[in-house]
C-alpha positions, 0 to 999 in steps of 0.5 A: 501483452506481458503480464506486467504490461496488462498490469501497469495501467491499473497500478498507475491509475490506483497510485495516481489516485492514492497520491491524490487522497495522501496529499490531503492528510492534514499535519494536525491530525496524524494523531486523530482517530475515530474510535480508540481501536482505530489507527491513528490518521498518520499512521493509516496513512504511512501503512498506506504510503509502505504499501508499493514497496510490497510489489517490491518484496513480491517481485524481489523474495519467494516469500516474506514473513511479517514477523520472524520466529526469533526475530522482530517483526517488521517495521515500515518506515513512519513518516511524521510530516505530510511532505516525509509521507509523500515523499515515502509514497513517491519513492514506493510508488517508483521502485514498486513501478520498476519491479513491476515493470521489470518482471517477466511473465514466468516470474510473475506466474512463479509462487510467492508466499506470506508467512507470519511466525513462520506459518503460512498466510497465503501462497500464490502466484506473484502476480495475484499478490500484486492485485491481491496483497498489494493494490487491492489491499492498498484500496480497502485501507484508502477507503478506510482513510477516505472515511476518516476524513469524512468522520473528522469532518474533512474535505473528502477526495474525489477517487472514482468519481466527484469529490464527496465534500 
């Protein structure tokens, strides 16, 4: 079995999960926050939403940095509405599920690198950073918006088992 292969399962799984937790962003609270240090709901959200596209730039660049010496640092696109921010996440989850699947196993294995300013963040195989910088990091910021809701005193989505309501 591929590398891509054994990892697709999961991917899908993890997006079909993340959908479920966006699609109840409601619109009126883009702006809320529970602590004035926190993100803002929408826009925890629309990191969210950005996150696939990482499988993209991993599986795409030997290396990417998130804020070039001499340049702008980099900017995801925001969604504003409920329906731009599902339509964002569809159209990562798409591309990022066409790279994955497309990437041979010498690919995956090869070298990718996370720089910020020029210095290096992390170097490691192109299939850890999908698990590692894309999934899981995309989990521990849906965690963060499932407790949004619970604190802005919103349903919360079932994600590894019943709706916590």
């Amino acid at each position: 079995m591929s590398l891509a292969t054994s990892i697709l399962p999961e991917f899908d799984h993890e997006m079909t999960t993340t959908r479920r937790v966006l699609a109840q962003v409601p619109p009126d609270r883009f702006g809320w926050k529970p602590h004035p240090k926190s993100w803002p709901m929408g826009g925890l959200a629309n990191h969210i939403s950005n996150l696939p596209h990482w499988a993209v730039i991993t599986i795409q660049q030997d290396s990417f940095d998130v804020a070039p010496p001499g340049d702008a640092p980099f900017r995801a696109p925001e969604a504003k509405t409920p329906a731009e921010l599902m339509a964002q996440f569809e159209r990562n989850v798409a591309a990022a599920r066409e790279a994955i699947s497309g990437a041979g196993d010498a690919l995956l294995m090869k070298p990718w690198t996370l720089q910020s300013g020029g210095q290096t963040v992390f170097t490691m195989p192109r299939v850890a950073a999908l698990r590692f910088f894309v999934m899981n990091h995309l989990i521990h910021h849906r965690g963060q918006l499932s407790l949004y809701f619970r604190l802005a005193d919103l349903p919360v989505p079932a994600v590894y088992g019943p709706p916590g309501s």
